[in-house]
One Martini backbone bead per residue (centre of mass of N, CA, C, O) as a GRO file, in nm:
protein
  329
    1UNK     BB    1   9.342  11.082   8.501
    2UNK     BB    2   9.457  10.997   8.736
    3UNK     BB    3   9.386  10.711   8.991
    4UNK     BB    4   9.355  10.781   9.214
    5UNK     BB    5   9.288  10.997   9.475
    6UNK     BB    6   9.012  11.190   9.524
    7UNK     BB    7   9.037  11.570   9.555
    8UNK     BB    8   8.774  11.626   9.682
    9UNK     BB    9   8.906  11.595   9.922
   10UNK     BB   10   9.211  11.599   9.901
   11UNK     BB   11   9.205  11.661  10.211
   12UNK     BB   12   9.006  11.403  10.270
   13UNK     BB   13   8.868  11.005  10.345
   14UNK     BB   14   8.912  10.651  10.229
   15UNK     BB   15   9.258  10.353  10.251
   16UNK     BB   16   9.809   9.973  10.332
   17UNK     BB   17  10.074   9.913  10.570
   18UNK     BB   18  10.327   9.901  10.621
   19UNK     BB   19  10.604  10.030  10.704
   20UNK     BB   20  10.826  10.286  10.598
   21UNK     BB   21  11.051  10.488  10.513
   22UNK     BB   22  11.123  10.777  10.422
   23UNK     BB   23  11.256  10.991  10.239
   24UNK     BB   24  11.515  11.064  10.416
   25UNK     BB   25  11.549  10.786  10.411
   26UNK     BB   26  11.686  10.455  10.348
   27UNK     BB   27  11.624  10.204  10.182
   28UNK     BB   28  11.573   9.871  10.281
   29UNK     BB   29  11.644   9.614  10.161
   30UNK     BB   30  11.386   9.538   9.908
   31UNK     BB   31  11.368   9.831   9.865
   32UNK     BB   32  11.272  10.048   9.621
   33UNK     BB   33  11.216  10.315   9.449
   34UNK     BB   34  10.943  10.598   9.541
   35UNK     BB   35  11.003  10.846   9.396
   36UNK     BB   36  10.838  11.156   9.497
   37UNK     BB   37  10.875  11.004   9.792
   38UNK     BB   38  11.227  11.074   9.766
   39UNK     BB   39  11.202  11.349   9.857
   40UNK     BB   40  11.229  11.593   9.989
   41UNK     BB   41  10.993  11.693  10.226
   42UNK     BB   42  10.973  11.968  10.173
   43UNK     BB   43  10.969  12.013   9.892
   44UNK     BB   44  10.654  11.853   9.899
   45UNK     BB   45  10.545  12.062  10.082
   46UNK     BB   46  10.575  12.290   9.863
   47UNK     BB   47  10.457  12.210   9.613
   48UNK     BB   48  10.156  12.135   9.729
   49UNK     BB   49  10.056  12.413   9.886
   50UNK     BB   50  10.135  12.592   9.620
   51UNK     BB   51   9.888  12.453   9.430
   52UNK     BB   52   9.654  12.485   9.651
   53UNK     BB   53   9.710  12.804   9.597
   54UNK     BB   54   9.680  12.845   9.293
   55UNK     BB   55   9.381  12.752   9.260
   56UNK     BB   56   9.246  12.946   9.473
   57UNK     BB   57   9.319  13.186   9.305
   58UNK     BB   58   9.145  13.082   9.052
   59UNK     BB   59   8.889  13.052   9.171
   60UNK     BB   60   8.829  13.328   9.309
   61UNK     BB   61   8.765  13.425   8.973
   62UNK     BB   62   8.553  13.271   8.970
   63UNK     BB   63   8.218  13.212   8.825
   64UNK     BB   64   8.040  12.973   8.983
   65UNK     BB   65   7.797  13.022   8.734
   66UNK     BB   66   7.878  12.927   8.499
   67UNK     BB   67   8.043  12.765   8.284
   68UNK     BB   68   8.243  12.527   8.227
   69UNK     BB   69   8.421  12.266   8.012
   70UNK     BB   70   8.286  12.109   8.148
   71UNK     BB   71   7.973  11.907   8.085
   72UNK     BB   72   7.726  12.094   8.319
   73UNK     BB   73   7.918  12.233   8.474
   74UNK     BB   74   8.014  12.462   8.726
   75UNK     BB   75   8.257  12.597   8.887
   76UNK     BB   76   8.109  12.521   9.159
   77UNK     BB   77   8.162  12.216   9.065
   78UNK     BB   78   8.467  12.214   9.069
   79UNK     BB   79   8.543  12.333   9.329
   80UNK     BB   80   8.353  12.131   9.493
   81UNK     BB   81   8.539  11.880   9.466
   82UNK     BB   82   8.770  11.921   9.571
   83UNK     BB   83   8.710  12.033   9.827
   84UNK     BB   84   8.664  12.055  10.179
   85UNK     BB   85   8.452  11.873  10.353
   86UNK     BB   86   8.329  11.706  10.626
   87UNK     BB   87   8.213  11.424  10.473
   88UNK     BB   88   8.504  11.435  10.331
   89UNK     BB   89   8.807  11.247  10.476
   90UNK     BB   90   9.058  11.145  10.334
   91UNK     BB   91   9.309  11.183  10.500
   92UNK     BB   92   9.211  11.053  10.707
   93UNK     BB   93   9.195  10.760  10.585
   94UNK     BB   94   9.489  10.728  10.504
   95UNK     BB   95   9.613  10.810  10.783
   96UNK     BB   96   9.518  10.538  10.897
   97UNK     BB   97   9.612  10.331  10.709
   98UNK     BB   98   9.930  10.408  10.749
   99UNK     BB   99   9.879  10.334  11.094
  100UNK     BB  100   9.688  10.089  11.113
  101UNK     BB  101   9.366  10.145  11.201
  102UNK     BB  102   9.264  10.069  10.878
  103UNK     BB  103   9.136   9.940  10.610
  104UNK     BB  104   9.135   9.911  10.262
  105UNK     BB  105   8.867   9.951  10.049
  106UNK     BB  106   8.749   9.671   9.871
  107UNK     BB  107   8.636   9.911   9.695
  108UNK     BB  108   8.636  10.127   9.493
  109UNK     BB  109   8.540  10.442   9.458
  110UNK     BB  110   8.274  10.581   9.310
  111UNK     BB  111   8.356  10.866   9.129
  112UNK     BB  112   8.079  10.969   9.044
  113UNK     BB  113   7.890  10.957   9.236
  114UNK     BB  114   8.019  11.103   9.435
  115UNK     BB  115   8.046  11.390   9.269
  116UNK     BB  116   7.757  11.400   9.275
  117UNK     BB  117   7.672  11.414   9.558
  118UNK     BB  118   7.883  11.655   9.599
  119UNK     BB  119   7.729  11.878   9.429
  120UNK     BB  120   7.433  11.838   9.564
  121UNK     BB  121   7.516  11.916   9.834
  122UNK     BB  122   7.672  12.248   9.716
  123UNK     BB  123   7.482  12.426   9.507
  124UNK     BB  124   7.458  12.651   9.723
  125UNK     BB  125   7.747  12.785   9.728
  126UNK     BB  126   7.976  13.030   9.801
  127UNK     BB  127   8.250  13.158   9.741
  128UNK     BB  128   8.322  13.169  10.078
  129UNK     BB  129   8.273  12.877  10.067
  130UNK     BB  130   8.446  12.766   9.913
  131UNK     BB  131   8.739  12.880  10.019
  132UNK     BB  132   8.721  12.750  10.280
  133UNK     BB  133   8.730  12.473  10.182
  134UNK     BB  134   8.994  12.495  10.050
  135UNK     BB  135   9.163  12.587  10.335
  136UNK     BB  136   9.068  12.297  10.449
  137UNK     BB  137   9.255  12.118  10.245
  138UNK     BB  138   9.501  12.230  10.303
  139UNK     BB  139   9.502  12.209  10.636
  140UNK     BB  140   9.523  11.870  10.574
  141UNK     BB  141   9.774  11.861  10.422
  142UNK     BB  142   9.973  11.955  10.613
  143UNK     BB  143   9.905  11.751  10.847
  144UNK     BB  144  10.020  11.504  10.682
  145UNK     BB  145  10.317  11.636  10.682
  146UNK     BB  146  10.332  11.648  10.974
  147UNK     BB  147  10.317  11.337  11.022
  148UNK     BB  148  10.536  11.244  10.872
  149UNK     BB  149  10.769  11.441  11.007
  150UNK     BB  150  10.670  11.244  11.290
  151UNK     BB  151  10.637  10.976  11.085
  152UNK     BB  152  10.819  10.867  10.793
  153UNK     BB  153  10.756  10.599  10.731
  154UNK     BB  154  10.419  10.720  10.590
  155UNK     BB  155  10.529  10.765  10.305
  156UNK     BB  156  10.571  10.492  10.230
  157UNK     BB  157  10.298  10.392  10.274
  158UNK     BB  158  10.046  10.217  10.187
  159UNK     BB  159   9.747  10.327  10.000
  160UNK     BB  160   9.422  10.356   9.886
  161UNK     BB  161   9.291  10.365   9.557
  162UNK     BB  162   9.161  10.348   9.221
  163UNK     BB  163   9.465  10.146   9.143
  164UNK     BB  164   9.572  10.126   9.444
  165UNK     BB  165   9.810  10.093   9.597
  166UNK     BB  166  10.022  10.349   9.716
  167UNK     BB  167  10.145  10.588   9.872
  168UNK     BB  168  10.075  10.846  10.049
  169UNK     BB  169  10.268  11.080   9.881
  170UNK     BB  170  10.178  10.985   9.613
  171UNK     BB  171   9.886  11.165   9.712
  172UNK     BB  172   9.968  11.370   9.726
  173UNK     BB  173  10.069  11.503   9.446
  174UNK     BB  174   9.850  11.354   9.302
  175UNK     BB  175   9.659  11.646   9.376
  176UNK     BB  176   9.808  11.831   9.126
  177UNK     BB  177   9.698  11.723   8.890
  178UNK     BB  178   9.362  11.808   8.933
  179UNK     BB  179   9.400  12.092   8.973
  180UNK     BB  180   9.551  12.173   8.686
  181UNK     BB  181   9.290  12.073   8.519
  182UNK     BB  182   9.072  12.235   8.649
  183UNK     BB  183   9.160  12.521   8.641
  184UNK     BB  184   9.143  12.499   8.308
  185UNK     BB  185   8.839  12.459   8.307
  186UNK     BB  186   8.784  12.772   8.408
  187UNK     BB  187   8.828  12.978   8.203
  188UNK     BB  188   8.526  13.034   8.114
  189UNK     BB  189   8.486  13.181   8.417
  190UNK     BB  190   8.757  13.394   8.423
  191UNK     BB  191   9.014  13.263   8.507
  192UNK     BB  192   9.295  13.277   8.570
  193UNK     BB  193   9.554  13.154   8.464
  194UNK     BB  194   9.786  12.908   8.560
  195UNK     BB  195  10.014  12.837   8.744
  196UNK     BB  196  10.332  12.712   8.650
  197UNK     BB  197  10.395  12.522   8.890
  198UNK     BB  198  10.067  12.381   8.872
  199UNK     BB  199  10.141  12.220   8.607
  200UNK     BB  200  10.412  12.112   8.709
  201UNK     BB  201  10.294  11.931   8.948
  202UNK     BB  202  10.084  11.802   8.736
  203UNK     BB  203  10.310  11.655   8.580
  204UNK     BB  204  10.469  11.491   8.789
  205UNK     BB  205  10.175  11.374   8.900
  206UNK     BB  206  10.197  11.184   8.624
  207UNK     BB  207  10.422  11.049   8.612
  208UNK     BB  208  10.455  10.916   8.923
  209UNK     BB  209  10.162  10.755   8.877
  210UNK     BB  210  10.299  10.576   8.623
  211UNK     BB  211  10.541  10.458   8.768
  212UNK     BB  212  10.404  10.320   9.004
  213UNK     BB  213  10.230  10.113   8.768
  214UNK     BB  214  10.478  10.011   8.650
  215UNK     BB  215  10.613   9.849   8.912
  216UNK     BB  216  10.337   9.718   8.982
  217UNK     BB  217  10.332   9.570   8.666
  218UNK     BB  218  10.662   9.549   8.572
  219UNK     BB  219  10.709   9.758   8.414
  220UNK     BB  220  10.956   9.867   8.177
  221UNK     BB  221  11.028  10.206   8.188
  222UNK     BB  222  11.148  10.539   8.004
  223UNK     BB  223  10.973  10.831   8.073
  224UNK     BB  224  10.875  11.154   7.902
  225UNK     BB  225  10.745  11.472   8.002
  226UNK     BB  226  10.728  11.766   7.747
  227UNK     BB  227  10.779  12.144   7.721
  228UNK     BB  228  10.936  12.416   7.640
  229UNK     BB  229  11.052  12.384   7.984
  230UNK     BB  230  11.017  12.126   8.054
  231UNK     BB  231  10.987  11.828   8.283
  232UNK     BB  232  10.941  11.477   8.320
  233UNK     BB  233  11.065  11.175   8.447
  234UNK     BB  234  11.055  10.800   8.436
  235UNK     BB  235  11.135  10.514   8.633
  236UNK     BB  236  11.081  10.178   8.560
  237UNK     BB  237  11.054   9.874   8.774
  238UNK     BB  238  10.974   9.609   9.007
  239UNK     BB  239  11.155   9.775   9.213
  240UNK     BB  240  11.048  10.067   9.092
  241UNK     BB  241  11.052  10.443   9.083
  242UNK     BB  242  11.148  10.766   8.910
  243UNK     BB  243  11.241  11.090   8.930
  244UNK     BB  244  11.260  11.360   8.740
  245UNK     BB  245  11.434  11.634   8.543
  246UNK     BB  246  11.352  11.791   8.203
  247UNK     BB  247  11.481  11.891   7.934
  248UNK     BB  248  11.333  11.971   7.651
  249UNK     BB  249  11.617  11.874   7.481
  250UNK     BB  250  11.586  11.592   7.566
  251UNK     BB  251  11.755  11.269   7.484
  252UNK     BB  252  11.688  10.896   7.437
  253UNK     BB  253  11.418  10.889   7.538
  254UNK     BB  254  11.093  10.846   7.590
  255UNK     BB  255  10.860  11.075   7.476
  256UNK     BB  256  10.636  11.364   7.569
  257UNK     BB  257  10.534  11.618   7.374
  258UNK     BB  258  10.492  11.950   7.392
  259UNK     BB  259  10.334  12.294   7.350
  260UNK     BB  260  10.243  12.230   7.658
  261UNK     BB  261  10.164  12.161   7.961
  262UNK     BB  262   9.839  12.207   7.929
  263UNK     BB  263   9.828  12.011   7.707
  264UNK     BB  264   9.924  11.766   7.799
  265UNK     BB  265   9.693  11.757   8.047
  266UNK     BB  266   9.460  11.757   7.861
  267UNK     BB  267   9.559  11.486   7.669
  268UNK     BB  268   9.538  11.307   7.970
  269UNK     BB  269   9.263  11.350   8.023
  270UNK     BB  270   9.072  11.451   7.707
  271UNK     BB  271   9.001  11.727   7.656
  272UNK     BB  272   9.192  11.631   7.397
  273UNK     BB  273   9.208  11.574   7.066
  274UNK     BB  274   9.467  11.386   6.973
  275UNK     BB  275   9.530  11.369   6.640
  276UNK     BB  276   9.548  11.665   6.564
  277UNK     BB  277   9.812  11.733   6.735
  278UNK     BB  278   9.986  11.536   6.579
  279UNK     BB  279   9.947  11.664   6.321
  280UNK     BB  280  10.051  11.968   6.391
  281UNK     BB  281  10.277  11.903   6.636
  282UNK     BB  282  10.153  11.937   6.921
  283UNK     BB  283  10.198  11.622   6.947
  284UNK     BB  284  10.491  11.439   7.050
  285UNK     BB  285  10.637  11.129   6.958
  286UNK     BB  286  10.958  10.984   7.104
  287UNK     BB  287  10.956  10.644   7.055
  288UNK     BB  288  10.725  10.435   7.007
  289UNK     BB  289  10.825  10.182   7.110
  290UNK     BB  290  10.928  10.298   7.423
  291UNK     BB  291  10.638  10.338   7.478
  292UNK     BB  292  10.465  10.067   7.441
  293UNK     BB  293  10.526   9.954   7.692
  294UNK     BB  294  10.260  10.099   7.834
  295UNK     BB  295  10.021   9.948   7.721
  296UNK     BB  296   9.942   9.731   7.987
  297UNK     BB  297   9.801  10.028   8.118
  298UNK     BB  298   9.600  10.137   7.981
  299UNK     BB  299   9.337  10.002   8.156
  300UNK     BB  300   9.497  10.165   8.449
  301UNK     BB  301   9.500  10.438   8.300
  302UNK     BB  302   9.348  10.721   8.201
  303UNK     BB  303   9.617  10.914   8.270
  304UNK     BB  304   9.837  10.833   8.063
  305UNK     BB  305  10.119  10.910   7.898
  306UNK     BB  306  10.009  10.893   7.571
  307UNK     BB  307   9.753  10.697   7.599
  308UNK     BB  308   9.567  10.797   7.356
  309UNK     BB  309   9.792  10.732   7.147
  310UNK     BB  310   9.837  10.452   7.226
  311UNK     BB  311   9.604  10.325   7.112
  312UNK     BB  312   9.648  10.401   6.821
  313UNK     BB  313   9.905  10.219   6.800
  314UNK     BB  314   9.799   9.977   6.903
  315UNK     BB  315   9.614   9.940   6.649
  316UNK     BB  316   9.760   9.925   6.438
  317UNK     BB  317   9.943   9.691   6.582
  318UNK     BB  318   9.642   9.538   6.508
  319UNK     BB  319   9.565   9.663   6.204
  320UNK     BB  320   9.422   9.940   6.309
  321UNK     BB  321   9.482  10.255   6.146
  322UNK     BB  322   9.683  10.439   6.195
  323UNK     BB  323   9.981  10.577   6.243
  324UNK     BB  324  10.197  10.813   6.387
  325UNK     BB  325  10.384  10.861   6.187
  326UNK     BB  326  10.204  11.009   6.013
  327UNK     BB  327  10.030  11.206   6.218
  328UNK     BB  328  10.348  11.368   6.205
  329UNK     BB  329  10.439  11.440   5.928
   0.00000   0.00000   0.00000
């Protein structure tokens, strides 16, 4: 998953910048572009809202008692991680960070901890403590586009994550990435497959918060991430990073390809072992070389896209493993 701001409360915890114009706005020489984070604010808040619509609606199917996908975990331990609760006010501590109001925590948050602390404090929430749990999550992400909107600065000022500095906005984006994963995790309790939306804005921000730690990592790359309906793609240097949309069949770029919009996103959480992928064929990974440059994050992104894979290439040329493009063939 990336490791940004963990939506145990997407939408409530605690973490720094100057203020910046917001996506609406121009940015002022020696500011580069920075992703989704400079799409239109409306398009950015119909996306994460739809997002976190999506997820409620997979929720609601789920059978909290069952066992989900991840292992100990049951549907209420998935959903209770992500909910809003009292105790765990992410957007508030974001929301002051980006105002000034309070300095980003000093050392990255023990998100296992975290999520441990919150599952056992909810463990006996109701299927109607979830979803209300979850509509306040809503509740608190269209707050903070009401704060953007009304102060757009704050769209683009740095707030703190598990990765370092990153954009407010794409904090709030990135917080599609885990509702898709976990989303895709209930199916075992009954849940109804998951909004294609909710998948794309999932993919989305998988891109965006890898062109942003490729940026602020200095690394230049231009990288795409498509399914049979196309995807997105991310171009990063030293002065920022953007984020587009890409067809299918659209070429001439490194790319991460799946059979699934679904497999690309549980491949880069860890959900699916990539070596049996690419035998098949299921995952095809395009310009390998092109990809390679992205290997300086691998131990900064636990969910960079074609991680796994790029692991596998990057050991063969140290040495070790096979190549990629053998278990391709």
């Amino acid at each position: 998953m990336p490791a940004t701001a963990h939506p145990h409360d997407a939408a409530a915890d605690d973490e720094p910048g100057a203020a910046h114009p917001g996506p609406d706005r121009p940015a002022p020489a020696g500011q580069g572009p920075r992703g989704a984070a400079d799409l239109p604010l409306g398009e950015q808040r119909e996306r994460a809202l739809a997002a976190w619509d999506a997820f409620r609606r997979t929720a609601a199917d789920a059978d909290p008692d069952a066992p989900s996908r991840l292992p100990g975990w049951t549907g209420r331990d998935v959903v209770a991680h992500l909910a809003s609760w009292p105790e765990e006010p992410l957007l508030t501590r974001l929301l002051a960070e980006a105002r000034g109001e309070r300095p980003a925590a000093a050392e990255p948050l023990d998100q296992d901890a975290a999520n441990a602390a919150l599952i056992a404090a909810h463990r006996d929430a109701t299927r109607d403590d979830l979803l209300a749990a979850l509509d306040a999550g809503r509740a608190r992400i269209d707050d903070a586009f009401t704060a953007v909107a009304a102060d757009p600065g704050l769209g683009t000022t740095p707030t703190g994550s598990q990765v370092g500095p990153v954009p407010l906005l794409t904090q709030l984006g990135a917080i599609a990435y885990e509702l898709a994963v976990h989303a895709l995790d209930l199916a075992p309790c009954g849940a109804t497959k998951p909004d294609p939306a909710l998948l794309d804005a999932g993919l989305l921000a998988l891109a965006d918060i890898t062109g942003a730690l490729a940026a602020r990592h200095g690394v230049a790359a231009d990288t795409a991430l498509a399914g049979p309906d196309g995807g997105w793609a991310f171009a990063a240097s030293a002065d920022g990073w953007t984020v587009r949309r890409v067809a299918a069949d659209e070429r001439g770029i490194p790319a991460v390809r799946g059979a699934s919009t679904a497999l690309l996103l549980d491949a880069s959480a860890g959900r699916r072992s990539v070596p049996p992928l690419l035998v098949k064929r299921d995952l095809r990974l395009d310009n390998l070389a092109g990809l390679l440059a992205l290997a300086p994050l691998l131990d900064h992104v636990p969910g960079l896209p074609g991680g796994p894979a790029l692991r596998v290439a990057a050991g063969w040329l140290g040495g070790i493993g096979r190549t990629i493009s053998r278990l391709q063939r």
